[in-house]
C-alpha positions in Angstrom: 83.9 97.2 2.9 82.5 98.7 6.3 83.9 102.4 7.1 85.6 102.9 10.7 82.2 104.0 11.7 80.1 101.0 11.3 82.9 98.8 13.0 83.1 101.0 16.0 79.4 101.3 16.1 79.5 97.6 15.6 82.0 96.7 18.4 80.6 99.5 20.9 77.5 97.0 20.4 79.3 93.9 20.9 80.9 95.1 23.9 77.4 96.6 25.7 76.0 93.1 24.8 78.7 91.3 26.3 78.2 93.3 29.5 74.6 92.8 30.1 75.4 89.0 29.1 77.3 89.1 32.2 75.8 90.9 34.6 73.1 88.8 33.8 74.6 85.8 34.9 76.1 87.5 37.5 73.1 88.8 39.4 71.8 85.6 39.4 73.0 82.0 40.4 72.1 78.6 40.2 70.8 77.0 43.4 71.5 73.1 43.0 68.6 72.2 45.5 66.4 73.7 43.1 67.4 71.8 39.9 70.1 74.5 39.3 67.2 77.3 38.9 68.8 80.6 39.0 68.0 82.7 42.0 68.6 86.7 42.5 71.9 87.1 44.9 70.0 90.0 46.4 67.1 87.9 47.8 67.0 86.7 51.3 66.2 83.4 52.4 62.8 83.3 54.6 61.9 79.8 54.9 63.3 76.4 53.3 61.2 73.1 52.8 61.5 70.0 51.1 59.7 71.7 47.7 61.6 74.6 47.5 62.6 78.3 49.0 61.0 81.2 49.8 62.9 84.7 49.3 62.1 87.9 50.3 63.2 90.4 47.5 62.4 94.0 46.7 62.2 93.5 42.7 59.7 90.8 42.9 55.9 92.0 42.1 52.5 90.1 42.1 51.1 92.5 39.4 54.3 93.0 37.2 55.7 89.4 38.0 59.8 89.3 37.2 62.2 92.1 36.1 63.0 91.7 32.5 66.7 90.9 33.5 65.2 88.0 35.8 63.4 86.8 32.7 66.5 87.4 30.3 68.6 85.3 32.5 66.4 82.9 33.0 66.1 82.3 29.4 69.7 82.6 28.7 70.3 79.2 31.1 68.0 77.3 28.9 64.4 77.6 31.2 61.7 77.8 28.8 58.4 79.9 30.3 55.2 78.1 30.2 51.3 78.8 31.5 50.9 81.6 34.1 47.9 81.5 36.5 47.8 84.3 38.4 51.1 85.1 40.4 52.4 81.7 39.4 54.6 81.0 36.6 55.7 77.8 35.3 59.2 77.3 33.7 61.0 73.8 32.7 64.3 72.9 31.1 65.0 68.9 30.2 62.9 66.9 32.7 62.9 69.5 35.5 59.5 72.0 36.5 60.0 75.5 38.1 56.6 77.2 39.8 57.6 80.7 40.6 55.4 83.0 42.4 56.1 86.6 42.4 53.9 88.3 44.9 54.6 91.8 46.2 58.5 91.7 47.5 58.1 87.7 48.2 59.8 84.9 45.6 58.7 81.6 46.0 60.6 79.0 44.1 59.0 75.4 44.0 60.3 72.5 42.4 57.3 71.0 40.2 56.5 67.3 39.8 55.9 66.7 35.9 52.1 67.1 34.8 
């Protein structure tokens, strides 16, 4: 039998999961022309072409590539990370291929023919 402690501790960790869950999937949203790839709210559209987008946004980084909640929500929406090379990072989910470049406060998005 768990004491009132361990179930408050244990809901108090529920709950804090259950938030960054959301705001996870809240900072974040699908963008249909891009097989549904998730794409921060906060970036800003720069230039659109028939292989994807380019964003400018202040969290992206050539060195340190995505934030971890970028990666977490990523993840959460079923893309699976593959090979890096360099600033380029490749992620896939069913038949669909994801190259995203994270350069210093630019996000390119590029939809990926299967290799």
């Amino acid at each position: 039998m768990m004491s009132k402690v361990k179930w408050a501790i244990l809901i108090g960790f529920t709950v804090a999961l259950l938030l960054f869950g959301s705001t996870l999937y809240s900072q974040y949203k699908p963008d249909p022309s891009l097989y549904g790839f998730p794409v921060p709210n906060l970036a800003v559209l720069t230039k659109e072409h028939n292989t994807g987008k380019n964003f400018e946004w202040s969290r992206a980084s050539e060195e340190n590539g995505i934030p971890f909640d970028y990666e977490m929500s990523l993840k959460l929406r079923g893309w699976k990370k593959g090979e890096r090379e360099g600033a380029a990072v490749v992620y896939t989910k069913d038949q669909q291929v994801i190259t995203l470049i994270s350069q210093t406060d630019i996000l390119n998005v590029l939809k990926t023919p299967l290799r």
